[in-house]
ZAMARGU-4260 file (C-alpha; in steps of 0.2 Angstrom, whole numbers, plus 5000, padded with zeros to 4 digits):
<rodrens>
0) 5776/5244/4956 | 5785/5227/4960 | 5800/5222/4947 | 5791/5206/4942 | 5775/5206/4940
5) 5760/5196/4949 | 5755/5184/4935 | 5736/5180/4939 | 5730/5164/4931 | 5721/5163/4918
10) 5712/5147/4908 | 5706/5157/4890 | 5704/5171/4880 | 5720/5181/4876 | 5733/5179/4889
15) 5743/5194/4894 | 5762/5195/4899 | 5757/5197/4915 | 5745/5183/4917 | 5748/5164/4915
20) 5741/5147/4913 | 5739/5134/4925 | 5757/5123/4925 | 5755/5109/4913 | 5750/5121/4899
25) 5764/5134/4903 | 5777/5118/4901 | 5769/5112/4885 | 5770/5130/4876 | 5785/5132/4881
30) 5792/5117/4874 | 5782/5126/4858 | 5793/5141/4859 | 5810/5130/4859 | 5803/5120/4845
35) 5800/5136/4835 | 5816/5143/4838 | 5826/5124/4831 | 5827/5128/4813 | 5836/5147/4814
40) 5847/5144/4829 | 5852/5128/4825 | 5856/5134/4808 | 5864/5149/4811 | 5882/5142/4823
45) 5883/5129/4808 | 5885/5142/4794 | 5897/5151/4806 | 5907/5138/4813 | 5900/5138/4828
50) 5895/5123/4841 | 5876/5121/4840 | 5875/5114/4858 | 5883/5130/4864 | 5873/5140/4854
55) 5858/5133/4860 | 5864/5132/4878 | 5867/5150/4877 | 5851/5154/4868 | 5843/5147/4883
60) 5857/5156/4897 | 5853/5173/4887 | 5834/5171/4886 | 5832/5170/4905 | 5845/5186/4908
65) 5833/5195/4894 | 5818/5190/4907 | 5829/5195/4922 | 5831/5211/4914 | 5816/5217/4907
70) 5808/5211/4924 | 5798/5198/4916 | 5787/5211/4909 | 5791/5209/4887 | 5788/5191/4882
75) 5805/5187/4871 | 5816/5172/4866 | 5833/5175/4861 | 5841/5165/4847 | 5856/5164/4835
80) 5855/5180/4824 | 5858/5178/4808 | 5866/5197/4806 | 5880/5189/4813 | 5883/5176/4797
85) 5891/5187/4784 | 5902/5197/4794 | 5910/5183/4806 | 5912/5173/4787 | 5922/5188/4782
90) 5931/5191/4798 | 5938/5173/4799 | 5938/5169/4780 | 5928/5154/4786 | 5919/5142/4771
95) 5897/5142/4777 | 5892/5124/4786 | 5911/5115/4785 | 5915/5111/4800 | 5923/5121/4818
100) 5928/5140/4813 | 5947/5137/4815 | 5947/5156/4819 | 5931/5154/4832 | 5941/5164/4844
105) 5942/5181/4832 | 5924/5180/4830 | 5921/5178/4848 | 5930/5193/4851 | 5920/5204/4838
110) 5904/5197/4844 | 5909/5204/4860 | 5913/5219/4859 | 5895/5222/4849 | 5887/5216/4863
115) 5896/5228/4875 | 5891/5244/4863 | 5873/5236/4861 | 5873/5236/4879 | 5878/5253/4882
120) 5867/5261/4870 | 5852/5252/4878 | 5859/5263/4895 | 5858/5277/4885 | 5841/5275/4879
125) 5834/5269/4897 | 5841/5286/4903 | 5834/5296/4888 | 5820/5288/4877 | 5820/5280/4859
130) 5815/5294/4849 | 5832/5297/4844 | 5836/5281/4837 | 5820/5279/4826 | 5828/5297/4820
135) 5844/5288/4816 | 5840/5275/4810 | 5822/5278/4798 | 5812/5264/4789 | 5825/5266/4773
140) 5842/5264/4781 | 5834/5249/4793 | 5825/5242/4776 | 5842/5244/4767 | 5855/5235/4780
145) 5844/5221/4781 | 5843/5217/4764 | 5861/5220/4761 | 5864/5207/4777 | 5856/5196/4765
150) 5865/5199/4749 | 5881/5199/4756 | 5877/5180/4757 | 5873/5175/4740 | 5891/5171/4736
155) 5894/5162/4751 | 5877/5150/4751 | 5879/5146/4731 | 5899/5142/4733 | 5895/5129/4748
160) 5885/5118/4738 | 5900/5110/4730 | 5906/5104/4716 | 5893/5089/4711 | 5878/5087/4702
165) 5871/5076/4714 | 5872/5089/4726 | 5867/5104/4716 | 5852/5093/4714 | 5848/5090/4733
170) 5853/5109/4737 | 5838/5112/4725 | 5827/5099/4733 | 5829/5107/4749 | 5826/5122/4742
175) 5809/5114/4736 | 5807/5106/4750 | 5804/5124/4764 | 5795/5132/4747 | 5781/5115/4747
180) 5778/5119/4770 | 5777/5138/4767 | 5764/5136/4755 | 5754/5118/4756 | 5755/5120/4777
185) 5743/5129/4788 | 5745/5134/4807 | 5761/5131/4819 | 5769/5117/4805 | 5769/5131/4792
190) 5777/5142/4805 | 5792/5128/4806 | 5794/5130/4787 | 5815/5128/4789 | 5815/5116/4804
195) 5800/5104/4794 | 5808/5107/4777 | 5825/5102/4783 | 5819/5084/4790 | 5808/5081/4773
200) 5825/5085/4764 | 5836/5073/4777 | 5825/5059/4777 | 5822/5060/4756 | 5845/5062/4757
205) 5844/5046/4770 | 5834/5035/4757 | 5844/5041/4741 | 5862/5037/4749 | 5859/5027/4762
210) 5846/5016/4753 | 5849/5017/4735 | 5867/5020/4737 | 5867/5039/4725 | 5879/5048/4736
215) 5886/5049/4752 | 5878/5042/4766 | 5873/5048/4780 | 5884/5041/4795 | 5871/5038/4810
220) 5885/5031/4819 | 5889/5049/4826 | 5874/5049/4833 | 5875/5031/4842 | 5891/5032/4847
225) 5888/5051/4858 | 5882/5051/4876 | 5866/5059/4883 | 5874/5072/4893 | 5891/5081/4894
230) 5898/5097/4895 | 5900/5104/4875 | 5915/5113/4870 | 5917/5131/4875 | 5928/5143/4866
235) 5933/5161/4872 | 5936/5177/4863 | 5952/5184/4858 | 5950/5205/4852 | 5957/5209/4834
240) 5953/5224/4829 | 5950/5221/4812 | 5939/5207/4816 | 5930/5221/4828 | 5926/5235/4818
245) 5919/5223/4806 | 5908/5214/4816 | 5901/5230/4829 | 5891/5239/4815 | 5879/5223/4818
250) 5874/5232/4833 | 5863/5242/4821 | 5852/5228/4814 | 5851/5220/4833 | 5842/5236/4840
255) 5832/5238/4823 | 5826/5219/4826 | 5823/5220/4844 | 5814/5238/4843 | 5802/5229/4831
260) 5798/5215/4843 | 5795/5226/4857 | 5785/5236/4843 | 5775/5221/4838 | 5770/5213/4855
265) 5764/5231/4860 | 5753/5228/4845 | 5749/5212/4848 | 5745/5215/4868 | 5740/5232/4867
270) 5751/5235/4884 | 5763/5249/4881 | 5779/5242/4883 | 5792/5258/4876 | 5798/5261/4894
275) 5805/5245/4893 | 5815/5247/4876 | 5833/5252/4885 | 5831/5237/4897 | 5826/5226/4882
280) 5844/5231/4872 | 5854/5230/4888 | 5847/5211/4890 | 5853/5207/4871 | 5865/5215/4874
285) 5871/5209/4891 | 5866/5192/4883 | 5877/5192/4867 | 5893/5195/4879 | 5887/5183/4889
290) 5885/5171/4875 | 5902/5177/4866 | 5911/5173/4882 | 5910/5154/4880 | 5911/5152/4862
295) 5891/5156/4857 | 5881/5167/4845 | 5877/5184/4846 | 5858/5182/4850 | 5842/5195/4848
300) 5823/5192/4850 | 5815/5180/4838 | 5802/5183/4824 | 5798/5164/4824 | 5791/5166/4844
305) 5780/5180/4839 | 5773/5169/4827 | 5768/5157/4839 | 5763/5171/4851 | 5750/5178/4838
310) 5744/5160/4834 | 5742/5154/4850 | 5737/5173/4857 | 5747/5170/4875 | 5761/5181/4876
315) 5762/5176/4895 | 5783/5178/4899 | 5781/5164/4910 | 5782/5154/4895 | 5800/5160/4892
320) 5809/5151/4908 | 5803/5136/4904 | 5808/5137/4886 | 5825/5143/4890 | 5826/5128/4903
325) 5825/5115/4890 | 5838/5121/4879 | 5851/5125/4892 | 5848/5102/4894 | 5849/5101/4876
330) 5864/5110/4876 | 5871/5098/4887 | 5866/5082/4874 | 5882/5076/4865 | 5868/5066/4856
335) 5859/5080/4852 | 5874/5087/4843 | 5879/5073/4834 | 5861/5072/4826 | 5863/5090/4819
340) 5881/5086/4814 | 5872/5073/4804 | 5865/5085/4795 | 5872/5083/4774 | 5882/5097/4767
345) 5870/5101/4751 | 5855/5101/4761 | 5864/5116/4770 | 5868/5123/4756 | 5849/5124/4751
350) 5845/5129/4769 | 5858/5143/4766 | 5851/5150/4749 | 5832/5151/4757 | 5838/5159/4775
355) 5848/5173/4767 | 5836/5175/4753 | 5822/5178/4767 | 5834/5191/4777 | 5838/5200/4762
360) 5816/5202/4757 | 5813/5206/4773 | 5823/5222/4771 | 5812/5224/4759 | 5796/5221/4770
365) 5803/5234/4781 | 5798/5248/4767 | 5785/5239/4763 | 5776/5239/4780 | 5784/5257/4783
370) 5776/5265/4766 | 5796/5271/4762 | 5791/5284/4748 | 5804/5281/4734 | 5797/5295/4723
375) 5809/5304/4737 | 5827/5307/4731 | 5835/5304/4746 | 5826/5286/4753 | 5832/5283/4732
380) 5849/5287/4735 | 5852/5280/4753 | 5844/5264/4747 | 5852/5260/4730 | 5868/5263/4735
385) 5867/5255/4751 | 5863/5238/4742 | 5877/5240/4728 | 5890/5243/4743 | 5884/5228/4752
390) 5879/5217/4739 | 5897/5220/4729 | 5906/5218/4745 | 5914/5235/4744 | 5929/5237/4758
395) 5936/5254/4763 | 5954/5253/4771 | 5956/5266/4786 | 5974/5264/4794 | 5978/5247/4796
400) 5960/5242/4797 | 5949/5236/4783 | 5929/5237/4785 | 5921/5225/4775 | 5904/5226/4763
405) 5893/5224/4775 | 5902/5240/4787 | 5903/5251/4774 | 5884/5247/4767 | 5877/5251/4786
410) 5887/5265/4790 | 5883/5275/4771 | 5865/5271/4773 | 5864/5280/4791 | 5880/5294/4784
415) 5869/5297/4768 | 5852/5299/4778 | 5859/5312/4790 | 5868/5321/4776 | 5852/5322/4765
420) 5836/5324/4777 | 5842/5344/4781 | 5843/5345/4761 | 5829/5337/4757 | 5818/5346/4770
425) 5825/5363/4762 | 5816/5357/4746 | 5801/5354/4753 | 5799/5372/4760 | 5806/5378/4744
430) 5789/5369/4736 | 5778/5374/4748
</rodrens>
């Protein structure tokens, strides 16, 4: 079997990844896919500090390695993760959505070096198989580190509202604004529920200040003032150690999200696509180093593209290069990142409150869609005290080093599970 495969075209009905449509369709959905990535990727480098053209540049850079490595076979695009939020904000002390991170450069280092252990365990998984990380890391520790990611936030996306109460108000309106497209939308806009809801809560912020003079404009002459193209403004990692044991235990929720995109396509396709599982973490992974190297996010597979996939029913990868072609010239627009520097501090803020509020849920969907049995003492245990470690923040000193909330939270939940599963299963035979 060749490394690529032979994409046959095809004009309707479901289209597989290893079948296309003709050219001008192929552009046009993948212009659909960079679209549907916008809100979250965008968003993400701005609540860390990070430069959105880079981050999108890179989005684009690491999305066509991902296709290189898997060998075009799994339809993925790689955007911002938000996993990396709370623990770069911790590692660099860093207020959400104010500006450059002045501590970029410790971040880029911790991002890094998860990239480099996300790559490595994808090796180790090519050479022996998954089964052992679905052993590690069950439904209930995955569920729980996700929905700590999320708490861990709260503080950060109510204290960057500010102090007025013009903008508490617009932080609520924006709020209002993504609630009224997830529920009074249909189809792909609904599907754009942060990306629409952000530009309903701008141009409502541009007629309040600009118009009726209630707050701080909006100054569009950052906008006018930028050139089309030129080259955006790289940074590069400096290695802290502190900053790296802190930000590394992200590797765990990257391979849970990227193992349930691989999951899900398989569903979606019905094309058996485990045997490229490793191949699919050493892309993230590769990508993420990649990405860290010149002052990007860490980036992972995309829930948003799957939605478009299972709207739209082509999962074709072909889609994916041309997608990842448009951002890497987007990432080269000076204009285009003046437009999002536009973007109001309390509007943020509101963006902030519904992002982290939808990771911390979806921890929750993970049991949910898992059927995690909490009448079992130990998915109880690992679960509740997981989220109280995480959501209080709880730091544990070891030498010099000091692993934040977030570290602790991850690394309990997986200690817990493995401490408890021989115990519990002693029970069982006990009852039986």
């Amino acid at each position: 079997m060749s490394y690529f495969p032979k994409w046959q075209v095809k004009t309707s009905g479901v289209i597989a990844p290893d079948e296309t449509l003709p050219a001008n369709q192929t552009i046009a959905l993948g212009i659909q896919h960079v679209v549907a990535m916008f809100g979250s990727t965008i968003l993400a480098p701005i609540l860390m500090g990070f430069d959105p053209n880079v981050a999108v540049l890179m989005s684009g850079i690491g999305t066509l390695i991902f296709f290189l490595m898997v060998g075009g076979r799994v339809p993925s695009y790689l955007g911002s993760s938000f996993a990396f939020i709370g623990v770069v904000i911790a590692a660099t002390g860093y207020a959400a959505g104010s500006g450059l991170n002045p501590n970029i450069e410790v971040a880029l280092g911790g991002i890094m070096a998860c990239g480099i252990v996300y790559f490595l365990v994808g090796v180790i998984v090519t050479l022996t198989g998954v089964a052992w990380i679905e052993k590690l890391m069950p439904p209930v520790v995955t569920g729980a580190v996700v929905a700590v990611i999320g708490l861990n936030l709260a503080p950060t996306a109510c204290k960057s509202v500010g102090t007025s109460s013009f903008n508490a108000w617009i932080t609520i309106l924006s709020v209002l604004c993504v609630g009224g497209v997830a529920v009074y939308t249909r189809g792909f806009i609904q599907k754009l529920l942060i990306l629409v809801g952000l530009l309903i809560a701008y141009v409502i912020y541009a007629i309040l200040t600009n118009g009726l003079g209630l707050g701080q404009p909006i100054d569009f002459s950052l906008i006018s003032n930028a050139a089309w193209f030129g080259l955006p403004h790289f940074h590069h990692p400096e290695f802290r150690a502190d900053a790296i044991l802190l930000i590394v235990p992200v590797v765990i929720i990257l391979i849970a999200e990227n193992l349930g995109h691989v999951k899900a396509v398989t569903a979606m396709t019905g094309r058996n696509l485990d045997p490229y599982m490793g191949r699919a973490f050493m892309g993230d992974g590769l990508a993420t180093i990649v990405s860290s190297s010149m002052g990007g996010t860490g980036v992972t597979t995309y829930g948003e593209n799957i939605g478009v996939m299972a709207a739209t029913r082509v999962y074709s990868t072909l889609l994916f290069p041309v997608a990842a072609a448009l951002a890497i010239l987007l990432g080269f627009s000076p204009k285009f990142g003046a437009l999002i520097q536009t973007i109001p501090q309390p509007i943020l803020a509101g963006m902030s409150i519904v992002v982290f509020g939808l990771i911390a849920v979806s921890g929750a969907r993970i049991w949910v869609e898992n059927h995690v049995d909490f009448s079992q003492n130990r998915n109880l245990i690992v679960a509740a005290v997981t989220l109280i470690l995480g959501a209080g923040d709880f730091s544990l000193s070891i030498g010099g080093f000091t692993i934040g909330g977030i570290g602790t939270a991850t690394f309990g939940a997986i200690l817990l599970n493995a401490l408890m599963t021989p115990g519990e299963r002693m029970g069982q035979k006990k009852n039986s």
